[in-house]
N, C-alpha and C positions, 0 to 999 in steps of 0.2 A: 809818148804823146802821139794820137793819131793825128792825120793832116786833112791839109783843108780837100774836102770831096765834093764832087757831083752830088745833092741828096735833095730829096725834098722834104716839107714838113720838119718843126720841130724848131726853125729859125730860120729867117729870112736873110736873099744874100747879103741883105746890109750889115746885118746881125753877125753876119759869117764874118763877113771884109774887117767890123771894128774888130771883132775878139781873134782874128788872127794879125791884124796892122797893132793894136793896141795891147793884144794881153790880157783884156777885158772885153763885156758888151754888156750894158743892161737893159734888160727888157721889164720895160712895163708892162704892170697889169697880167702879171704872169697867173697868178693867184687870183680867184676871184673873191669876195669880200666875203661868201659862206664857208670858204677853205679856210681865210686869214682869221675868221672867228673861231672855227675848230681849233686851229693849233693854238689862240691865243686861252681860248678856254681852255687846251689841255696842258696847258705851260703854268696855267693859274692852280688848276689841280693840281699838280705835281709838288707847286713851291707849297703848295697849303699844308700838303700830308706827308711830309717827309719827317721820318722824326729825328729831332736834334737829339734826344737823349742816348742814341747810338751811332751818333756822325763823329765821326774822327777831326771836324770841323777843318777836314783839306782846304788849306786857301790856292786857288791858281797863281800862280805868279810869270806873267809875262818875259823875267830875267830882268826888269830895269829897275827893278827896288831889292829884289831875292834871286836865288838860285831858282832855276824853273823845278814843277812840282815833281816830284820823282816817287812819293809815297807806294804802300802796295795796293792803296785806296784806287788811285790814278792809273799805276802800270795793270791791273786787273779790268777797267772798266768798258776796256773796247766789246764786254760782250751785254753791260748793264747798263744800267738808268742808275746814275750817279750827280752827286751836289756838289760844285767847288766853290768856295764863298771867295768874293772879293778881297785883297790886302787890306783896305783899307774901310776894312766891315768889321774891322777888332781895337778895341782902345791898347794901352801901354799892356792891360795885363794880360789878355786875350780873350777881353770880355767881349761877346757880340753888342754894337752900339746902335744894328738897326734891329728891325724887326726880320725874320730870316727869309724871309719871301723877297724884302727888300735888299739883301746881305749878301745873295749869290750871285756869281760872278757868269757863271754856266749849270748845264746839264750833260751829260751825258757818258756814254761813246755809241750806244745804241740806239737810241730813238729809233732808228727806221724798223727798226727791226723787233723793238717788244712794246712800242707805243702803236694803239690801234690807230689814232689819228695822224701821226707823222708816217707810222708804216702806209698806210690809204692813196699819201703822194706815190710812194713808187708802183701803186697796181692802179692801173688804170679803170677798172674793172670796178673797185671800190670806190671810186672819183670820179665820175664821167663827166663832171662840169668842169674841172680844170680849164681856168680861160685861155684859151689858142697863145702862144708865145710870138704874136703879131704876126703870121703868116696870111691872112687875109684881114680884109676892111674893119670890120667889126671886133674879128678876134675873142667872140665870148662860144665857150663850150666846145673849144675845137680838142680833137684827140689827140693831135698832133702837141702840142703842149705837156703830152704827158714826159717827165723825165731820161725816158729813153729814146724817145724821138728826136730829145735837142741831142742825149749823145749818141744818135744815129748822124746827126747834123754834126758834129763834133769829129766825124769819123770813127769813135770806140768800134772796134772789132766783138770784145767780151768786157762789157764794163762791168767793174765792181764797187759797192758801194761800202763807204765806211765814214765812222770818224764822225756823227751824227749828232750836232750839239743845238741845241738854243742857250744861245748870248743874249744875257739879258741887259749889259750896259745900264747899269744901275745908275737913278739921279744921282748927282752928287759925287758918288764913289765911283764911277764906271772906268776901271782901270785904262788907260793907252795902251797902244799895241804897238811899238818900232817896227821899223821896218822889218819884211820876211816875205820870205817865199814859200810856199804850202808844199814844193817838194820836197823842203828842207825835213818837213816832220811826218812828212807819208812819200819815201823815195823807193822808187820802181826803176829797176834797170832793163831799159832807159829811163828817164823820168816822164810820167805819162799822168801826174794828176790834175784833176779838174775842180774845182771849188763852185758848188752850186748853191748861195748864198740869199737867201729867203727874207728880206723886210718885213715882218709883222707887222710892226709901227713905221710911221714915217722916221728916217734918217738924213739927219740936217748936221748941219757944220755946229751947230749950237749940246748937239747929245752924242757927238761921237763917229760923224758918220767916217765911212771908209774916204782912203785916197788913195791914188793911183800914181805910179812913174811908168805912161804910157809908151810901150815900143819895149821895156827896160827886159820882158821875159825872153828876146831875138839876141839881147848879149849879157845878162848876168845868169853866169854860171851858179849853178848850184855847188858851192863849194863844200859848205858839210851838210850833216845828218843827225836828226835828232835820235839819238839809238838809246837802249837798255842802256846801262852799264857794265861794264865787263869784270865779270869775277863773279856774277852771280849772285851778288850780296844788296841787289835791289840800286832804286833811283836811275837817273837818268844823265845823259852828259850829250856835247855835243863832238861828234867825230870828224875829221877832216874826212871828205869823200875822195874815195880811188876809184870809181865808177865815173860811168857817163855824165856829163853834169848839163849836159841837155838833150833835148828829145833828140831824136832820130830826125835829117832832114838837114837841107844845107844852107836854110835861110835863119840859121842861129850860131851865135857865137862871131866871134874876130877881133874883138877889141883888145889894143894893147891894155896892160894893168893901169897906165895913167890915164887914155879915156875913157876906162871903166870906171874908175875914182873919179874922172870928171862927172861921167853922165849921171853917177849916183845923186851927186849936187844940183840934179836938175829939181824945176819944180812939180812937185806931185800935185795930181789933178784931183778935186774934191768931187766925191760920186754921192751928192744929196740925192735920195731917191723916197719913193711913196711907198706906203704901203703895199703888199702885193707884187711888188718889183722883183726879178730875178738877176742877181748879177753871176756872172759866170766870169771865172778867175781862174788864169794858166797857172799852172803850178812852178814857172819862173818868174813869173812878175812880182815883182817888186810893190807890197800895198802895204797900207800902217793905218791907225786911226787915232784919234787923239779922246784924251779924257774927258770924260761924260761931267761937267760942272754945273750941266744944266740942273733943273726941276724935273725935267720929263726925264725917261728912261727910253732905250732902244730895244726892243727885242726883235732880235732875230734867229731864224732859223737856218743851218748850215748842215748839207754831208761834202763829201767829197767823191770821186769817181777816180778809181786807176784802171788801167788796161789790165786784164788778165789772160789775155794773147798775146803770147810774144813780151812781157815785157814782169821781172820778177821782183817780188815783194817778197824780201828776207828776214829772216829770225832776227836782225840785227835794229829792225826799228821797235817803234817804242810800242804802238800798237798791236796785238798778234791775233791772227784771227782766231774768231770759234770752231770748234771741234769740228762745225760743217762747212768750213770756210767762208769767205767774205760773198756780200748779198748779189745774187745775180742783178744787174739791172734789164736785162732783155729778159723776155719770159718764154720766146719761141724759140 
C-alpha cells in the first residue's frame, strides 16, 4: 500500500485525511450523470444477451449459505466478461425463479478491459467529462477525476488494475456480504489493494448499501488468502497467510488478539451514497453489506488497484492475470 503523499489533483486533502484516518472516503458526484447512463446501459446490454442455454448457471456464493464459488467457470474469468447468478435466484430443483437479467448476482472479471464503456473510465482520452473528484468549487469536467489521478493522490507508484465487476444487488434476492477485507482476495506482498467502487444507482440502508468499521484497516491484519487450491484439481479455499499482513509503514498493526476481538465488535458505519459517488476502500478495512429485501436493486460498478512496484502478486491467488499482464492504470 502506497502512503499518504504531497500530490495534487485527483482528491482533495480532506479526501486524503478520511481515507487514510478511516479506511475509506467517498466522494461525491464522481461520475457524471452521461457516464452513470453509459455503464447503466451497458450493464442492461449485457444482462439482456447473455445466453442461458450455454451458462453453467455458476451461482456466486459469498461462504455464509455455501462454500465460495470455485468452478473453472469463475477460476478462468479474470480475463472475460462472465455471469454469476445469485443463491437465491434457483427454487429447491435448480430452477431459475427470476427472470435472468433479474437472477445475477454479478459480472465479470474484465470489464475494464473488453467492455468499451467500462474500459472508457480508465483512459481519459475516451472520457473527457469525468466530473472532477471534488478538487475545485463546481467539480464538473475536471481531468483530474480521471482514475489514475486519485491513484496518483493515493500514492500508487505503477497501479494495476483488476478484478472488474458490476454488482447488481438484486431486489429481493440481493445476497449479504460479511465482513471482509479486499486484500484477503487480491493479496500483494505487501498488501497494497485499493477498491474503487462505482454507484450506478443510489445505495441506501433499504437495498443493501455498504458499511464500514472505520479506523479498523490501521489494525486488522490480513490473516488469510483467498488462493487456487492446491493439487491442481481446481476450486478455491482459504489459506492462512505467512506474508506481510499489512502494508508497509508504522502507523498499522499493535493490537493485542483480545482488542482486536474487541474492536471487531465495534459499530460499523452505514455508507448511503447517490448515484455517481465513488468510494474508495483500503484493502484492510473491514466492510460488509446486508441483503437487498427491498423492490429497488443496487448496481454498482467495482475494480480494484494493486501496486505493481515493489510489491508481488503470486500464482497462489485466485485471480491470474492475462498473458499480457494485469492493466496499466498510468499511461505515461
Amino acid at each position: 500500500m502506497p502512503g499518504a503523499v504531497e500530490t495534487t489533483g485527483g482528491l482533495t486533502a480532506e479526501q486524503l485525511s478520511a481515507f487514510w484516518r478511516d479506511g475509506y472516503a467517498i466522494i461525491p458526484d464522481a461520475l457524471p450523470p452521461t457516464t452513470v447512463r453509459a455503464l447503466l446501459d451497458e450493464t442492461e446490454k449485457l444482462l439482456d444477451e447473455f445466453p442461458l442455454d450455454t451458462h453453467p448457471l455458476t451461482r456466486f456464493s459469498t461462504g455464509e449459505k455455501s462454500a465460495h464459488v470455485g468452478d473453472d467457470y469463475f477460476l478462468s474469468s479474470g480475463d472475460k466478461v462472465r455471469f454469476f447468478f445469485e443463491e437465491d435466484a434457483f427454487d429447491a430443483s435448480g430452477q431459475l425463479t427470476k427472470p435472468k437479467a433479474r437472477a445475477v448476482n454479478k459480472i465479470g472479471h474484465a470489464l475494464h478491459a473488453l467492455s468499451p464503456p467500462f474500459a472508457a473510465l480508465l483512459d481519459a482520452a475516451l472520457n473527457p467529462d469525468l466530473q472532477g473528484a471534488g478538487t475545485s468549487g463546481n467539480g464538473v469536467g475536471k481531468v483530474e477525476s480521471h482514475p489514475a489521478a486519485v491513484a496518483r493522490a493515493l500514492g500508487f507508484r505503477d497501479p494495476r488494475c483488476l478484478q472488474s465487476m458490476v454488482i447488481c444487488k438484486q431486489p429481493e434476492i440481493g445476497g449479504a456480504v460479511p465482513p471482509h477485507q479486499d486484500s484477503t482476495f487480491l493479496y500483494t506482498d505487501p498488501p497494497s489493494a485499493v477498491g474503487f467502487w462505482y454507484a450506478l444507482e443510489d445505495a441506501t440502508v433499504d437495498n443493501g448499501c455498504l458499511s464500514f468499521l472505520p479506523g479498523s484497516h490501521r489494525w486488522a491484519p490480513v490473516r488469510q488468502r483467498f488462493v487456487r487450491a492446491a493439487g491442481g484439481a481446481g476450486g478455491t479455499d482459504f489459506a492462512d497467510n505467512d506474508g506481510p499482513r499489512f502494508p508497509a509503514g508504522e502507523s498499522y498493526g499493535g493490537l493485542s488478539d483480545e482488542d482486536e476481538e474487541r474492536a471487531r465488535k465495534a459499530e460499523y458505519k452505514m455508507g448511503e451514497v447517490k448515484a455517481g459517488s465513488l468510494v474508495l476502500i483500503h484493502g484492510n478495512l473491514l466492510h460488509k453489506s446486508e441483503k437487498n429485501l427491498s423492490q429497488k436493486g443496487r448496481i454498482i460498478y467495482t475494480f480494484h488497484v494493486i501496486e505493481g512496484e515493489g510489491a508481488k502478486y503470486d500464482e497462489r491467488n485466485w485471480l491470474q492475470p492475462p498473458a499480457g499482464g494485469l492493466t496499466k492504470l498510468y499511461k505515461d
